[in-house]
C-alpha positions in Angstrom: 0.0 0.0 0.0 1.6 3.6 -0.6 0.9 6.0 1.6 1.8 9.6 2.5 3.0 10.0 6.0 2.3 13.8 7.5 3.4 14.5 11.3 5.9 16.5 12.9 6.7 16.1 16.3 8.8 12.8 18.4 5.1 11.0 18.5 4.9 11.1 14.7 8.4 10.0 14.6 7.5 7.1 16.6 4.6 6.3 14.3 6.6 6.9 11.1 9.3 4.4 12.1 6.5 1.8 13.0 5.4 2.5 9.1 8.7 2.1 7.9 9.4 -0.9 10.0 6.7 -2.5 8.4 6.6 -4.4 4.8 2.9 -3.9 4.5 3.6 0.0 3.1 5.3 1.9 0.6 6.3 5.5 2.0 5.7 7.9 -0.8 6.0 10.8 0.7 6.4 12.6 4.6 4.7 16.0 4.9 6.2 18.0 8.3 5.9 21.6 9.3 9.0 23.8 8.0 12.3 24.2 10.2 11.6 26.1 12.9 14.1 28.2 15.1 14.4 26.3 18.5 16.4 26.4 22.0 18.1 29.6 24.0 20.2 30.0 20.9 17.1 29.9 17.9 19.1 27.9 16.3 17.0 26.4 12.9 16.0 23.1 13.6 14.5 20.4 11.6 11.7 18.4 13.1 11.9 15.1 14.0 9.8 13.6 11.3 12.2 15.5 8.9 15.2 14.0 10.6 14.1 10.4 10.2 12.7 11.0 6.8 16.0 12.4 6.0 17.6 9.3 7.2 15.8 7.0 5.1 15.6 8.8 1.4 12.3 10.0 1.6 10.7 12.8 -0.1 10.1 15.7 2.2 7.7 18.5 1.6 7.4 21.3 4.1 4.4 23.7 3.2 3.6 26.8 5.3 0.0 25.9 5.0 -1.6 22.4 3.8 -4.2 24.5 1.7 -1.6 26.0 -0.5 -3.0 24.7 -4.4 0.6 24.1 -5.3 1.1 21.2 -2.4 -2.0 20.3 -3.0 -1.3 19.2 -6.6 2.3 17.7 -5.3 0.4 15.2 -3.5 -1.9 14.4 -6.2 0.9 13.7 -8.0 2.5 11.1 -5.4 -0.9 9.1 -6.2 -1.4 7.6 -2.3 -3.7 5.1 -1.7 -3.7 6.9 1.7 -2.5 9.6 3.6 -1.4 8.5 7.6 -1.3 11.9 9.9 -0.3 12.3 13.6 0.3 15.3 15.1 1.2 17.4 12.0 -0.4 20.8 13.4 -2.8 22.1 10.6 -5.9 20.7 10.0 -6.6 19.6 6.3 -8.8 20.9 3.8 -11.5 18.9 2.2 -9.2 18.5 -1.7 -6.0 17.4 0.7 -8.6 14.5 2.4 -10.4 13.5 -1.2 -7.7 12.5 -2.7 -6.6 9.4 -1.2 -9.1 6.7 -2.1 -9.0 5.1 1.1 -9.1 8.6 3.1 -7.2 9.8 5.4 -6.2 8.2 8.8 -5.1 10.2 12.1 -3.5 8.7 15.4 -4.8 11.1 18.2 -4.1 10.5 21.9 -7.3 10.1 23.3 -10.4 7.9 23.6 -12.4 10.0 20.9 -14.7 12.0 21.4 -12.9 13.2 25.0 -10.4 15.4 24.8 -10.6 16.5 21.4 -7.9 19.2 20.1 -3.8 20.3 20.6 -3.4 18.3 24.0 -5.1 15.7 25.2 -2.4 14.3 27.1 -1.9 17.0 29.5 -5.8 17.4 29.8 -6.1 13.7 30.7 -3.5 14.1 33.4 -4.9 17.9 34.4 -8.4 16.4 35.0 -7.4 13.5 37.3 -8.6 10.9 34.4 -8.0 7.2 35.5 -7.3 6.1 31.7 -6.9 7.9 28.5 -5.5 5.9 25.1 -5.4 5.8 21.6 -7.9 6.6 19.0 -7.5 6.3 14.7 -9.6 7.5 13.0 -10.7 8.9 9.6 -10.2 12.4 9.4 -12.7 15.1 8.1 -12.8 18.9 8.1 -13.2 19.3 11.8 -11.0 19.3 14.6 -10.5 15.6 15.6 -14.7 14.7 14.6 -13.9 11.7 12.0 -15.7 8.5 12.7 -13.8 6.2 14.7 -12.1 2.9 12.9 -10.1 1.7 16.1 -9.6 2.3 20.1 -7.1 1.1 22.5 -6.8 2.1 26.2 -4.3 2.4 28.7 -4.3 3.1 32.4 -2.5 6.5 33.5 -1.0 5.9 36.9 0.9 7.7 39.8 4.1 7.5 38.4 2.9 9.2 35.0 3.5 12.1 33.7 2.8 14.0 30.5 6.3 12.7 29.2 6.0 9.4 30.0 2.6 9.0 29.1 3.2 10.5 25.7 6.0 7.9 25.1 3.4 5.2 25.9 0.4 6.4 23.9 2.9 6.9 20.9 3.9 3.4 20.7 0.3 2.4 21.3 -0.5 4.7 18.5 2.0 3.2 16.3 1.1 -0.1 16.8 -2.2 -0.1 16.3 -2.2 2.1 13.1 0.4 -1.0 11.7 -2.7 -3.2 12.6 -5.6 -1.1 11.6 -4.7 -0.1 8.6 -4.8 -3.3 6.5 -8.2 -4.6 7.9 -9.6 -1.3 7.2 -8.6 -1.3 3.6 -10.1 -5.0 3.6 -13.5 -3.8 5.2 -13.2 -5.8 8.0 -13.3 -2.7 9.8 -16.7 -0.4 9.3 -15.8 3.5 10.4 -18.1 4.5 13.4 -20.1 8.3 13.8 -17.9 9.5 17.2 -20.8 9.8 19.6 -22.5 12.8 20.6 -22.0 12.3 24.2 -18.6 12.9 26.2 -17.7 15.1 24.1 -14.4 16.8 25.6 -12.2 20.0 24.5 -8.3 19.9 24.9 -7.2 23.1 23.7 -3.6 24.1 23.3 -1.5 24.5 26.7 -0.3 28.0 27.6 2.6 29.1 29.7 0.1 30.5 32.2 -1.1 27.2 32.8 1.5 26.0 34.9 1.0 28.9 37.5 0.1 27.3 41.0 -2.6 28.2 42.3 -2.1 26.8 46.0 -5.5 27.0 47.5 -6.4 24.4 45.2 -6.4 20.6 46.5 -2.5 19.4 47.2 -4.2 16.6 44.1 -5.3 19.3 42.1 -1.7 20.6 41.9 -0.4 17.0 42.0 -1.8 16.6 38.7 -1.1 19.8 37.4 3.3 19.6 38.3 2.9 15.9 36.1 0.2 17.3 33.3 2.7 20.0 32.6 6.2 18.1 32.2 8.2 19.1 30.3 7.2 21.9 29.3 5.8 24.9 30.3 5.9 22.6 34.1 4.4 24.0 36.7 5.5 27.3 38.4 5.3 29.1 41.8 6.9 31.8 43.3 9.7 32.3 46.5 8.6 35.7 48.0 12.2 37.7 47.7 14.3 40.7 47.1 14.4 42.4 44.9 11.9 40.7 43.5 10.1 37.5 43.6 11.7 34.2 42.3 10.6 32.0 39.8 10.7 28.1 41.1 9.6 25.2 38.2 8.1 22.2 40.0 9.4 18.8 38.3 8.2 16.4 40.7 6.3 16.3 43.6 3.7 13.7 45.6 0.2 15.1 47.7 0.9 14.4 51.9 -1.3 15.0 54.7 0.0 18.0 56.1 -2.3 21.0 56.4 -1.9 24.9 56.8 -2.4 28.2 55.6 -2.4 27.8 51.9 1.0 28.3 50.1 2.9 28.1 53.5 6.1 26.1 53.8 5.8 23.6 56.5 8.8 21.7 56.3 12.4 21.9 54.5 14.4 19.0 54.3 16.5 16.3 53.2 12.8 14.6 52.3 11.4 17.3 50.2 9.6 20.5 50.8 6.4 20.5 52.1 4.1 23.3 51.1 0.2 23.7 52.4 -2.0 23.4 49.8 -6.5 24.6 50.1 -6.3 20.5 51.2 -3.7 18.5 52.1 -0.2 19.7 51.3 2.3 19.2 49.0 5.9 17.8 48.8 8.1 18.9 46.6 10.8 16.5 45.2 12.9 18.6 42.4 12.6 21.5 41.1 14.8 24.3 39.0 15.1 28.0 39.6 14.7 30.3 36.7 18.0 30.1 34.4 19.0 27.2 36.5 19.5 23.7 36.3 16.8 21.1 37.8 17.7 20.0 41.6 16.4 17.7 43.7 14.9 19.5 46.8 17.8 18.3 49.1 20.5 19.8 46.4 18.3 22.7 46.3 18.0 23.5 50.0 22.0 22.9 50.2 22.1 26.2 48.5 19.1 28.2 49.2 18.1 27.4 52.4 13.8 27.4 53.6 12.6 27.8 56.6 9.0 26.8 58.1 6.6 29.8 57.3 7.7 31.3 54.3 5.5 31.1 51.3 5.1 30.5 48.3 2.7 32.0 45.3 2.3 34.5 42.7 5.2 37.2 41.7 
């Protein structure tokens, strides 16, 4: 079968190598967004579908928008028989999805119709959910409303986080769009209408969204500190002079400690305990601003807490 593969970030990659690894497809083409700058120093990097395309021969196009006419008629002429996407970044117009005949297929990261949109892991995590997984599906003009070809779930536990459960849902996704794939170009599987119920929006995370808010539950901000890793990772701030100091919070686990809300009750070798709306929190690493991560001990070595100082916005 020859298909076009369209994705961008390490997810995709993880999917395209699962297409490449198997002998059941012909890659035609990848489709990734254009090099974009990245780190402290903007340097111009390529993505990382790019970089594995590059790797292994294969035509790479890069269009600013998927709805330019002159992409459009480069993918005509690659003649798929189906066009693979996961986490490309642009949804597609209706001439991009006509013109494979078998349609085109998307790996998202949740159990469709929840959680719908840019980032479905982090919501998953944000909202306390107990399980999230894997849905392909075949893709029309809306955001993530195709009907649903196949569903497969997995358990999010304590020791998740937004990074780790990404790594696990993008080998879930890659396997089962490797297994879905051929029995839906048999017809042994029928495309389903997503329901109408459950319906759930995960809309793109913002910076701002990691900002504590510590008269919230200490499981409230449990979730949020591993919903939010790596990246923008939940924040707080140290009350100082001459001004307020920025702290990231990496890990951290919900105790039974109470107090006034954002107070630190204890500082020490085990972590730093902060008082939460309910329950308290303790945190295990964390990274001042322009600073490397630490765990709290390393941290504590060097800018020493006391019970009663607090923490919250700057």
């Amino acid at each position: 079968m020859r298909l076009i593969f369209m994705g961008t970030p390490e997810l995709a990659r993880t999917i395209l190598q699962a297409l490449l690894d198997s002998p059941s497809f012909e890659i035609a083409g990848v489709v990734t967004q254009p090099d974009r700058p990245k780190g402290r120093d903007l340097r111009v990097t390529a993505s990382p579908v790019k970089q594995l395309a590059v790797q292994g021969g294969l035509p790479v196009l890069q269009p600013e928008r998927a709805r330019n006419p002159g992409f459009i008629s480069q993918i005509q002429e690659l003649q798929p028989d189906l066009i693979a996407v996961a986490a490309y970044g642009q949804i597609l117009p209706k001439a991009l999805l006509d013109i494979p005949p078998y349609g085109c297929l998307n790996v998202h990261t949740s159990l469709l119709p929840g959680y719908r949109g840019a980032a479905p892991i982090q919501w998953a995590i944000l909202n306390d959910d107990a399980e999230t997984g894997v849905t392909i599906m075949k893709m029309n003009e809306g955001m993530d409303t195709g009907d649903i070809l196949t569903q497969q779930k997995t358990a999010i536990t304590p020791a998740d986080n937004a990074q780790t459960l990404h790594d696990r849902l993008a080998k879930i996704g890659a396997d089962l769009l490797v297994r879905t794939i051929p029995s839906y170009v048999s017809g042994a599987i029928v495309p389903r209408p997503q329901p109408s119920e459950g319906v759930l929006l995960a809309p793109k995370i913002k910076k701002q969204d990691g900002q504590i808010d510590w008269t919230q539950s200490s499981r409230s901000i449990w979730n949020r500190v591993r919903g939010l890793v790596p990246w923008p990772c939940a924040y707080t701030h140290l009350r100082a002079e001459p001004r307020p100091q920025m702290l990231k919070v990496w890990e951290a686990e919900p105790t039974d400690h109470s107090g006034p809300a954002g107070q630190i009750i204890e500082a020490g070798n085990s972590g730093i305990v902060v008082a939460c709306g309910k329950g308290a929190l303790r945190i295990v690493s964390l990274q001042r601003e322009n600073a490397r991560r630490l765990s709290a001990e390393q941290f504590l070595a060097g800018h020493p807490l006391a019970p009663g100082q607090h923490l919250g916005e700057g």
